[in-house]
NUMIDO-601123 format. One record per residue (C-alpha): x, y, z; residue in one letter. Coordinates in steps of 0.02 Angstrom, whole numbers, padded with zeros to 5 digits, always signed. Layout:
% residues N
XYZA/...
//
This chain:
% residues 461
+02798-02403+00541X/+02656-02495+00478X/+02504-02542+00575X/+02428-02703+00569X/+02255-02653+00623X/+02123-02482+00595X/+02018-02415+00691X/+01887-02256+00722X/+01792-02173+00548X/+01828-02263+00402X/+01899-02421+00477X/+01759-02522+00368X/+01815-02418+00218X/+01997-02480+00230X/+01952-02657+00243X/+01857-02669+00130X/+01939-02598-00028X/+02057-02721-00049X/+01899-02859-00021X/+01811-02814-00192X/+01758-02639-00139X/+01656-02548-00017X/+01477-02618+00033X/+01378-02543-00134X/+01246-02508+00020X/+01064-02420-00005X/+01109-02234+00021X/+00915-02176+00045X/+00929-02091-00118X/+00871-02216-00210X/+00897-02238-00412X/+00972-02139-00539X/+00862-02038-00654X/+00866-01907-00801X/+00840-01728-00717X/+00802-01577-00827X/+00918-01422-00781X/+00775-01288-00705X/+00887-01166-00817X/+00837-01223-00979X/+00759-01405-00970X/+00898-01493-01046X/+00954-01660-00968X/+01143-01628-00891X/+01133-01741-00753X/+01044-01898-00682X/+01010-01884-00497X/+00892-01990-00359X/+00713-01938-00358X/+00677-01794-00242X/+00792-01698-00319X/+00836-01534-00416X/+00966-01454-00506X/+01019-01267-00591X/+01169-01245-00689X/+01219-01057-00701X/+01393-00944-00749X/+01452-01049-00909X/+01613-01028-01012X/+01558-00889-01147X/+01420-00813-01033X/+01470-00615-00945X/+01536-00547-00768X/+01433-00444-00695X/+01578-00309-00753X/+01534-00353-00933X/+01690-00476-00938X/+01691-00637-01014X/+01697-00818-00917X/+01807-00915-00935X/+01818-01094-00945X/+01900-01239-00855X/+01793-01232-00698X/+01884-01336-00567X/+01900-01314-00377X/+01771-01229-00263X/+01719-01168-00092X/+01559-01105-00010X/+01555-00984+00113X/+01403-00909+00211X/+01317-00734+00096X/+01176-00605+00156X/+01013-00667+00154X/+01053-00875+00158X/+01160-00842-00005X/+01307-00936-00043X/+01459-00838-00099X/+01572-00939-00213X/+01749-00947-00249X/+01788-01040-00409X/+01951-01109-00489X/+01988-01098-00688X/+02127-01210-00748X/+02161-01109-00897X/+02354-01139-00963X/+02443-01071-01093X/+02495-00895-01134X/+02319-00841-01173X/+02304-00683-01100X/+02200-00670-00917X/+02032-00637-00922X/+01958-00465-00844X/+02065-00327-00797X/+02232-00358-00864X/+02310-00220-00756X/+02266-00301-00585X/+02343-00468-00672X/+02509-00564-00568X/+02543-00614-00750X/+02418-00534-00909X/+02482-00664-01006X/+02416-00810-00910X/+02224-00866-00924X/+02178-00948-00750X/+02152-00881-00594X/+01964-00860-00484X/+01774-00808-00498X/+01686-00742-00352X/+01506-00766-00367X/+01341-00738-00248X/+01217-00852-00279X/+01043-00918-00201X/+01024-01071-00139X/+00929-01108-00290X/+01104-01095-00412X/+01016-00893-00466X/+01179-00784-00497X/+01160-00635-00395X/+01348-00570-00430X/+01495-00631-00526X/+01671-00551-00543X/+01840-00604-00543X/+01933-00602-00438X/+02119-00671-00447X/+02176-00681-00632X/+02341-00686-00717X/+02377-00848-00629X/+02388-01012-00733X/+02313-01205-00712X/+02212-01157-00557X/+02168-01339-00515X/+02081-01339-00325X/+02128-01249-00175X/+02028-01245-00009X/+01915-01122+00097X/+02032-01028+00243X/+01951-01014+00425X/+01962-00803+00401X/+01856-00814+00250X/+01980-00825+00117X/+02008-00967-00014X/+02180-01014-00044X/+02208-01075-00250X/+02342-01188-00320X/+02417-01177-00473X/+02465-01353-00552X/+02617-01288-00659X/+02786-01213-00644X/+02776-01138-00799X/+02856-00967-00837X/+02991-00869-00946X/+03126-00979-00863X/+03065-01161-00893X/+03091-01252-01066X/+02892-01282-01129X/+02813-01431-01065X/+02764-01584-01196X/+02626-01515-01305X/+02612-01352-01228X/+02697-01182-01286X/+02700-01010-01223X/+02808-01004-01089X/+02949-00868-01163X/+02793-00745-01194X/+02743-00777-00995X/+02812-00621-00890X/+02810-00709-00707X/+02871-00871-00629X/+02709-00984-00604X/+02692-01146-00474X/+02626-01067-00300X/+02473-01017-00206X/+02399-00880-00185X/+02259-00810-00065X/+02093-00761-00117X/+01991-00641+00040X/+01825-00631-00002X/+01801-00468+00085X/+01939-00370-00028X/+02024-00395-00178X/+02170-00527-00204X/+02332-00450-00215X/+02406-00564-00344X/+02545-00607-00225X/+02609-00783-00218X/+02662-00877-00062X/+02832-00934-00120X/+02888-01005+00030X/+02744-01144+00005X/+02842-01191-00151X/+02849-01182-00330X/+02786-01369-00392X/+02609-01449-00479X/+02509-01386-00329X/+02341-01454-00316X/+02253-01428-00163X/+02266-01354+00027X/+02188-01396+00177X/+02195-01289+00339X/+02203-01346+00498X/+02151-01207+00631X/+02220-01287+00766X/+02388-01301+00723X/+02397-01158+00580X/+02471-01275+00466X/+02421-01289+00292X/+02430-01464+00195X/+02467-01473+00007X/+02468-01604-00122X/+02547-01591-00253X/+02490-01681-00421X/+02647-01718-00560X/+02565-01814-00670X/+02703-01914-00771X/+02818-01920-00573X/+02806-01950-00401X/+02699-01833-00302X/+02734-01789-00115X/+02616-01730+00025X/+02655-01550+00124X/+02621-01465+00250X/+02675-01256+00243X/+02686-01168+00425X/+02698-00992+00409X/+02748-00876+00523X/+02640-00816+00611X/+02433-00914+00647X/+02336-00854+00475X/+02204-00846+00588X/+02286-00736+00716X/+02336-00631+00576X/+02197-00622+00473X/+02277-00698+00317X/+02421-00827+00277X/+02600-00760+00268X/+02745-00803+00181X/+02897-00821+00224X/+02889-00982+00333X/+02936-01173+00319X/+02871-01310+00186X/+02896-01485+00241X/+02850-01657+00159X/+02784-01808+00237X/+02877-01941+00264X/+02856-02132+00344X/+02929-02128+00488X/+03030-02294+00473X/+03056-02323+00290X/+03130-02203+00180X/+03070-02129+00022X/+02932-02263+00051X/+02822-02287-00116X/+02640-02278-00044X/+02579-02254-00231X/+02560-02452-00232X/+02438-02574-00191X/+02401-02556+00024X/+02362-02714+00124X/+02192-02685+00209X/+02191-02548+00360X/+02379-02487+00304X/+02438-02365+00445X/+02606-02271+00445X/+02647-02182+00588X/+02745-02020+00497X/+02865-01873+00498X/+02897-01730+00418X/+03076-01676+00295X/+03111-01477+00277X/+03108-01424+00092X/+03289-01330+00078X/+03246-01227-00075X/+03057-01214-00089X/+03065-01088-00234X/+03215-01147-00331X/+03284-01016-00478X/+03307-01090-00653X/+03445-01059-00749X/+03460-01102-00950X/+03273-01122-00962X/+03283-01303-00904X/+03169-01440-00965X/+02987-01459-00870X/+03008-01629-00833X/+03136-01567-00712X/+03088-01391-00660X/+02920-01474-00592X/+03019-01610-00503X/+03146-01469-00452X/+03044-01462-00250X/+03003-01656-00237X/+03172-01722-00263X/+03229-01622-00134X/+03101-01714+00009X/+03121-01865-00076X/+03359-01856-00073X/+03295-01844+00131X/+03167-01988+00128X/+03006-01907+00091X/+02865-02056+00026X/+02784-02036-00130X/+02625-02052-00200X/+02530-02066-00398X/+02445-01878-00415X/+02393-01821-00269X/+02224-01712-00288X/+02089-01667-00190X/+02092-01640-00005X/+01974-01577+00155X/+01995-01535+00330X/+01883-01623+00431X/+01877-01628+00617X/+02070-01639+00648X/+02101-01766+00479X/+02140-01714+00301X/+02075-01833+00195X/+02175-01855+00016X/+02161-01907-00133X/+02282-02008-00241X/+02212-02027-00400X/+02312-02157-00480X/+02371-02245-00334X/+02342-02449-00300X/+02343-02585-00417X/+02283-02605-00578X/+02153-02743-00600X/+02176-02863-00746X/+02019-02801-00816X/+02072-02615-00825X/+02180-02522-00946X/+02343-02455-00866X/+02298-02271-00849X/+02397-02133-00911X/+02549-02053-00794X/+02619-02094-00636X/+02536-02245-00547X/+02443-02391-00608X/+02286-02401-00491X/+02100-02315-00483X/+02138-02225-00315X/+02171-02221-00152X/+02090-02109-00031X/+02203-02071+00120X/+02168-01996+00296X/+02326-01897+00397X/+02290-01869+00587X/+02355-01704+00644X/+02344-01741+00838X/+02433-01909+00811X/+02547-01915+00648X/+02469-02074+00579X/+02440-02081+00395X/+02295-02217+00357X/+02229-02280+00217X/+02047-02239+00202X/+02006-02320+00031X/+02090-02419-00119X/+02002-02439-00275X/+01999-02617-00339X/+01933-02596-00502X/+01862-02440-00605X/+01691-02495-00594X/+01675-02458-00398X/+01787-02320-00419X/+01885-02226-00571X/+02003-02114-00524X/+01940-02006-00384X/+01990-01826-00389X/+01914-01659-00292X/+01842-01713-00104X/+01732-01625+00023X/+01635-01685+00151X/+01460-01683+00216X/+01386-01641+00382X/+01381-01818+00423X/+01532-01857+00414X/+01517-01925+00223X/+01653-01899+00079X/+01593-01834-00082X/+01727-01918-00221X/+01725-01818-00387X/+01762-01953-00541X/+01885-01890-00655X/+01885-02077-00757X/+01877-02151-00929X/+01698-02187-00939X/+01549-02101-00854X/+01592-01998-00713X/+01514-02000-00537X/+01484-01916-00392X/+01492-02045-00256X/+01480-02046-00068X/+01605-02130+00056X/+01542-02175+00200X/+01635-02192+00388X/+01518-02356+00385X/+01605-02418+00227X/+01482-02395+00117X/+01518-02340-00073X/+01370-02258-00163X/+01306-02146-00309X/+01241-02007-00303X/+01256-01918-00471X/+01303-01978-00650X/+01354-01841-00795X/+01250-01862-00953X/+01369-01885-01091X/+01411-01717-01184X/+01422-01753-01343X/+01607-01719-01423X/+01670-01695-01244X/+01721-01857-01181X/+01839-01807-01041X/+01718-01692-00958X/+01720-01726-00779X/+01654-01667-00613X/+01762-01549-00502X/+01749-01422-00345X/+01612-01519-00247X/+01551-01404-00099X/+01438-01415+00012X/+01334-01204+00052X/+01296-01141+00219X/+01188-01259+00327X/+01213-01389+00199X/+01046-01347+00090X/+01143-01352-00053X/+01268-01459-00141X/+01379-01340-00289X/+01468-01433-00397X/+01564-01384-00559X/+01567-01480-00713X/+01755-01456-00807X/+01729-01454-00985X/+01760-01387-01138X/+01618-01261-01101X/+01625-01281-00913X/+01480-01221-00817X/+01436-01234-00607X/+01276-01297-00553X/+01175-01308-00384X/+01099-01461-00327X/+00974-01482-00180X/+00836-01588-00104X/+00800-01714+00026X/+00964-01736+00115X/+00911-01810+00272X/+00850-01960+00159X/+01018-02025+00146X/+01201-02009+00202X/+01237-01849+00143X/
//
């Protein structure tokens, strides 16, 4: 059922996408500037005055084991460290049959090259520690933090021995394990390499917990098809158990009136659905004759969408935030006439979307109406305040911007061009404890994480 009006955080966000864009309002931040990385003095990113910046643990550089980094940095969390240290947990969306990266032996798959770094850093972005910590896994695009101190990772792939190779890709016959789930990262032990196969095999992207309910919300990003929304309830409360359990039920969204309804379009301003949720049959379908990956990784989707599941363009980024997950759909919404059709399942600049757990409504929080305000939003988190932090993943220079529940749209970070690197975008924005510091990652072709901090209570961060 669709809603004619919006209300609560956000409601001048809605509106005014589909008006021209949010209110490009004063943030307190000021200008954009050239900042010298404290590491070295080179010029990575342009920030408001006030503030400072550190990149540390690049591609190339060493573990504290003497292991190598690997590239690809993607999704993040921060969680509270001795001595007002931040300990991260770090994504690597590393495909192909590479080979994983530290010790093979402790590996789900040694033939696979993604998987998590766990690092202890200052506030100031100085590497106290750096391991890894989950490896063998493959495209480890974001994840989320866990209320029990845990970070949960996604792989965006169902690669493996039994699917055909994906377009351009190759490998997947030298791959000893099935690929496509999540898998639980404690930061207090190590990760037992044990996927959660009853939260499905598909392109997972991200996962948002909500502690009230136990549930755990997943998007799913298929780039060149549909892409649902999820929700996995396990067994038992992770919380209550001390870690998230498999063996219990993945459902997909679904509007509650209209089935298989195709929310990757444009929305009308302050779009509301009220919503319910389809059971996934076969969440971790077996392959047989090595089919092709255009339908292995469509293998869990169809099956929400033959019961009336919606759909959305490449669902990315999520948070939990105060009983909403807020979601990202990167190519959903309309193309404007000045913009290139992108690449891959949906023909807008992005939608960010906002499900209430208490009430089952699904709003629309933003629409894109052009790439200039906002190109192709991808990783979220959110600020004390209340503000969304949008990671850019477009065409042209990339962004961090701020969302505000007053409607306003705002920069707050631009990456300097790397030369011969042209799709090198921002990823795994996170916030460390008490909100000193804001660590972001920088995905390129030699990745590397930095730490940004300053005055905050300037603006709407």
């Amino acid at each position: 059922m669709t809603a004619a009006g919006v209300a609560g955080p956000f409601a001048g966000v809605a509106c005014a996408g589909r008006q021209g864009g949010a209110q490009a309002a004063p943030s307190g931040y000021g200008p954009l500037r050239p900042a010298r990385d404290l590491r070295d003095g080179k010029v990575r990113l342009h920030l408001p005055e006030g503030f400072r910046y550190r990149s540390f643990s690049a591609a190339g550089e060493k573990f504290s084991d003497g292991s190598e980094v690997p590239g690809r940095h993607d999704g993040m969390a921060a969680f509270s460290g001795p001595r007002d240290s931040a300990i991260l947990v770090r994504n690597h969306e590393v495909g192909g049959a590479v080979g994983a990266f530290g010790d093979r032996e402790r590996a789900y798959d040694p033939m696979a090259g993604g998987g998590t770094s766990t690092l202890r850093v200052t506030r100031q972005g100085e590497v106290i520690r750096a391991t890894p910590s989950l490896t063998g896994t493959m495209l480890n695009c974001s994840g989320g933090p866990m209320a029990w101190r845990a970070w949960v990772s996604c792989e965006e792939t169902v690669n493996g021995p039994d699917v055909a190779d994906a377009p351009g890709g190759e490998g997947n016959a030298r791959l000893t394990q099935k690929h496509g789930y999540i898998f639980e990262v404690p930061l207090d032990r190590a990760a037992t390499a044990r996927p959660i196969r009853a939260a499905g095999r598909f392109a997972h992207e991200s996962a948002a917990f909500d502690p009230s309910s136990g549930a755990l919300y997943l998007t799913e990003d298929d780039f060149a098809h549909p892409s649902g929304f999820y929700r996995y309830l396990p067994p038992k409360h992770p919380v209550l158990a001390g870690k998230l359990l498999d063996g219990g039920r993945l459902q997909m969204l679904a509007v509650a009136d209209a089935e298989r309804a195709d929310l990757s379009l444009g929305q009308r301003p302050g779009a509301a659905y009220a919503t319910t949720w389809v059971d996934i049959d076969d969440p971790d379908p077996d392959f047989r004759g090595r089919p092709a990956y255009s339908e292995a990784v469509q293998a869990v989707s169809r099956q929400g969408r033959a019961k009336g599941a919606a759909i959305f363009a490449r669902l990315e980024g999520a948070v939990y935030h105060q009983g909403v997950v807020y979601f990202v759909s990167t190519q959903g919404g309309d193309t404007s006439p000045a913009d290139p059709m992108p690449d891959g399942f949906g023909k807008g600049r992005g939608q960010v979307w906002a499900y209430e757990t208490w009430s089952g409504t699904l709003r629309l929080v933003y629409e894109s109406p052009r790439a200039s305000v906002l190109d192709l939003p991808d990783n979220i988190t959110v600020s004390r305040r209340g503000t969304l932090v949008l990671c850019e993943d477009g065409d042209g220079d990339n962004y961090l911007r701020g969302l505000t529940k007053a409607g306003q749209l705002f920069d707050f970070c631009r990456l300097a061009p790397i030369a011969g690197d042209p799709g090198a975008e921002f990823a795994g924005s996170t916030f460390g404890p008490g909100g000193h510091t804001l660590y972001v990652n920088v995905q390129a072709r030699q990745g590397r994480s930095f730490a940004i901090w300053g005055p905050w209570e300037r603006g709407l961060f």
